[in-house]
N, C-alpha and C positions, 0 to 999 in steps of 0.2 A: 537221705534217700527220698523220702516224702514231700521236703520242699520242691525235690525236681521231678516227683508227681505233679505237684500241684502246675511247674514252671511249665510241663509239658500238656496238663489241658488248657493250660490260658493258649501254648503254642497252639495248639488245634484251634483253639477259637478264633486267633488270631491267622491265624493258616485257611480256615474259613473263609473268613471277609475279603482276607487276597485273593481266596480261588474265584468270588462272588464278581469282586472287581474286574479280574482276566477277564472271567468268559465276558463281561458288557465291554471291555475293549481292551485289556491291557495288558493280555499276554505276553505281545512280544517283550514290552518293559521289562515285565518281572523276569524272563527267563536272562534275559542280558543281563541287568541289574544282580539277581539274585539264583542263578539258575535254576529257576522255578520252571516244570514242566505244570502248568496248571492242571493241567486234565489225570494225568500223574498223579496229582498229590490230590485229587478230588478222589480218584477212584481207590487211592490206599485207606484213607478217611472211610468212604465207603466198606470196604472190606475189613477194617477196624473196628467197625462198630456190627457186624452182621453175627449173631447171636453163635455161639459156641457151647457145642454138647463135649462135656469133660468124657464121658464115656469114650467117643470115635476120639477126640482130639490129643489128648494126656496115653500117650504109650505106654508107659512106666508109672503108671500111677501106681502109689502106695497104699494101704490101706488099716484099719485100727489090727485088725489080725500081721500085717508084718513087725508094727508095734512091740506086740505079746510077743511073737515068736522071736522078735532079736533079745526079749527078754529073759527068754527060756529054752534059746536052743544049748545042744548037750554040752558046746562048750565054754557057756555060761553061765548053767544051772542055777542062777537066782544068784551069783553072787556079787554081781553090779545093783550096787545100793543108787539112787537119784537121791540129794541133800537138797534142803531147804531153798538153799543159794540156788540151786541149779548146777552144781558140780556133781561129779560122781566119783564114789569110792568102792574098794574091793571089803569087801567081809572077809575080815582075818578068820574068822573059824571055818570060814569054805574056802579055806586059800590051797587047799589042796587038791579041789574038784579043776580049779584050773591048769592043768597037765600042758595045754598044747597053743597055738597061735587062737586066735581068734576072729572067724570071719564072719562075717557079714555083709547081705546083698545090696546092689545098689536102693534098691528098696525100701530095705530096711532101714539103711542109711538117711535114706528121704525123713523116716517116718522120727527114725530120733532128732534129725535137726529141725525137723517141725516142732517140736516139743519143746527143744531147746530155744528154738526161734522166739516162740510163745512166751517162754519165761523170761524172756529177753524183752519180749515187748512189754510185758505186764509189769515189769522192773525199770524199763527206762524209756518205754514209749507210748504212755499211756495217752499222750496225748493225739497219737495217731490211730489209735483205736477203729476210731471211724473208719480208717479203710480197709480193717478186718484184713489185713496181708495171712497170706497163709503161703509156706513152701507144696508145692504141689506135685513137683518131680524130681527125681535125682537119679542122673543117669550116668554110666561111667564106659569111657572107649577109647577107643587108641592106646588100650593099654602095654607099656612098657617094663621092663626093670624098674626104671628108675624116673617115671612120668607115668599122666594119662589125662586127658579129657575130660573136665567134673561140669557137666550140666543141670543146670535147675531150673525149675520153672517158678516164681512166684504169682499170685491172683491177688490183684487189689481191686478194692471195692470203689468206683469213681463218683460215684449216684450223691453222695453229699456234697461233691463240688460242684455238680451239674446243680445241683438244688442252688449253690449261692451267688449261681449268673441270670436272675432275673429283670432283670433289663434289657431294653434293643440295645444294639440289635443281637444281642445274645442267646435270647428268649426265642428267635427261629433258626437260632443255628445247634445252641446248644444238643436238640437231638441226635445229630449226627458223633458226641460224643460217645464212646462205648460205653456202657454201662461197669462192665470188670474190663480192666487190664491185662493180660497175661505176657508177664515178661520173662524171658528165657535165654540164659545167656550162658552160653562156653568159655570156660578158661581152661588152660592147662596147668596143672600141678607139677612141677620137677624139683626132685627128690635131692637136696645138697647134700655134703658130705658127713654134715653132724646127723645125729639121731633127731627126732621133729624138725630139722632146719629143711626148710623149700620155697622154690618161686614161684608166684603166681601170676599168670599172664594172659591179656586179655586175648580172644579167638573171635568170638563172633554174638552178636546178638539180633532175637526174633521178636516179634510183636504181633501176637493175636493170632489172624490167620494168614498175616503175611509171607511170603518167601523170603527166603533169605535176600534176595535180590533187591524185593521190594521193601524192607526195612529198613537196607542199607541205606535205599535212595532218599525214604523218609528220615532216618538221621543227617542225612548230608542235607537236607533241605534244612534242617535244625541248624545243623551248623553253618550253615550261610548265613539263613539270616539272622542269626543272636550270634555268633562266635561259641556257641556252646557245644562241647564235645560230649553231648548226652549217654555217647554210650562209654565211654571211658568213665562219667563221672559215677555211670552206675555201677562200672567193674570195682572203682574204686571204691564206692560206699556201702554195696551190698556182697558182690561177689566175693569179694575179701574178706567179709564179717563172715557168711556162711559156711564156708572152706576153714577158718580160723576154728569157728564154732565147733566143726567135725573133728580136728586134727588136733590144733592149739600148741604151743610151746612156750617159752620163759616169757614171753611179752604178748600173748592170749593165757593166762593160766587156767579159763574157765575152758577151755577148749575140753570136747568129750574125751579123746584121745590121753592128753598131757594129763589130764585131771586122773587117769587113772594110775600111770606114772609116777605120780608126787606119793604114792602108796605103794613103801620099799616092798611092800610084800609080796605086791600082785606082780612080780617079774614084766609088767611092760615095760619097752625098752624103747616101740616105736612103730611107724608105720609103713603100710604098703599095699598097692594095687594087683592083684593079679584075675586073670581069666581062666577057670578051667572048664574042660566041660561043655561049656557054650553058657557058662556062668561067670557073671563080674563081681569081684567082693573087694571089699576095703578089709586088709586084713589088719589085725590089732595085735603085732607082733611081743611075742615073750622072749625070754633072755633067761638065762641062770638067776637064781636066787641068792 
């Protein structure tokens, strides 16, 4: 996922020097050539890089208090242990405190796969550190029976790549990189017939403070000119990992979900999405003992 970080500021840099080009004469080229709308992909750059307050911007943001509370609401009374690994296990001597399903908000949800995230990263991606990724949102809609809409936002740090384009003509374009990234992308969840078995498929993806509209256009302008399908490659590298991370099954078995499962005692059996209320939760379904 971070290589196509990195493939996507060289794109902007490189997206740059074309826009640079057009305006001194070369628009119509590129747009025939390459369906480049110059002024387009100057003024999405533009709005890419224009400073973002996480307050107005992040709807659903999470916070260290949803954390705590998915740790200690009543129907899980402290009995979800976090291991060493990064798995998680049920405390057999509190195995009676859990009585009933188990829910939890999208919220909440954000704030464990952050943690999860982290320990993921601090285990196998140390070398991507530098862009300080963090999960920033998680949001859940279109809820079904047997489906729903798993939104996340990550924030990556760009400011070290910007640092190692010091040369022209890099050196006066480079500003117009954004400093953090925010990428946000929808898949849908549907629920197969086994217990943990489900598809995941990609919906839609956003970029900063673009519109959906204008994202679009700035992936398709990606994929014109490199043949790279930037936003599948991210459904497939990250979206996949994060949803695996929450749920998990026989081929995720670090998954939060599964992980609790492989413990005959804590009666989960498996998962599911509902709304009540004007409330979205990921519920952590029980079963008989």
């Amino acid at each position: 996922m971070f290589k196509l970080l990195k493939f996507l500021i060289k794109f902007i840099l490189t997206i740059l020097i074309i826009v640079i080009i057009g305006l001194v004469g070369g628009c119509i080229y590129l747009n025939s050539a390459y369906g480049i709308n110059v002024i387009d992909v100057f003024n999405q750059l533009k709005i890419m890089n224009e400073e973002i307050n996480e307050n107005e911007y992040i709807e659903n943001k999470f916070s260290n208090e949803d954390l705590d509370s998915s740790k200690n609401i009543s129907s899980l009374n402290n009995v979800i242990n976090k291991n060493g690994d990064g798995t998680y296990t049920i405390d057999p001597d509190k195995i009676s405190m859990l009585e009933e399903d188990i829910y939890l908000t999208d919220k909440q949800i954000g704030a464990i796969v952050n943690e999860i995230f982290k320990k993921e990263m601090e285990k196998n991606g140390q070398e991507y550190s530098k862009y300080n990724p963090e999960v920033k949102e998680v949001t859940f809609s279109n809820i079904t029976p047997t489906s729903t809409y798993f939104t996340y936002m990550v924030k990556l740090d760009c400011s070290s790549i910007k640092e190692e384009y010091n040369t022209f003509p890099f050196t006066l374009l480079k500003n117009y990189i954004p400093n953090y990234l925010y990428l946000s992308m929808t898949s849908s969840i549907t629920h197969l017939e086994k217990p943990f078995s489900y598809e995941i498929n990609y919906v839609s993806t956003k970029i900063n403070k673009l519109t959906d509209e204008q994202t679009s256009s700035f992936l398709n302008t990606i994929k014109n000119v490199t043949q790279l399908d930037f936003a599948s490659e991210i459904y497939t590298s990250l979206s996949t990992t994060l949803i695996n991370l929450m749920i998990g099954n026989e081929n995720y078995e670090d998954g939060f979900t599964y992980s609790l499962s492989k413990n005959a005692l804590s009666g989960v059996k498996d998962y599911t999405f509902k709304e009540e209320n004007g409330n979205r939760y990921y519920v952590i379904k029980r079963g008989l003992i």
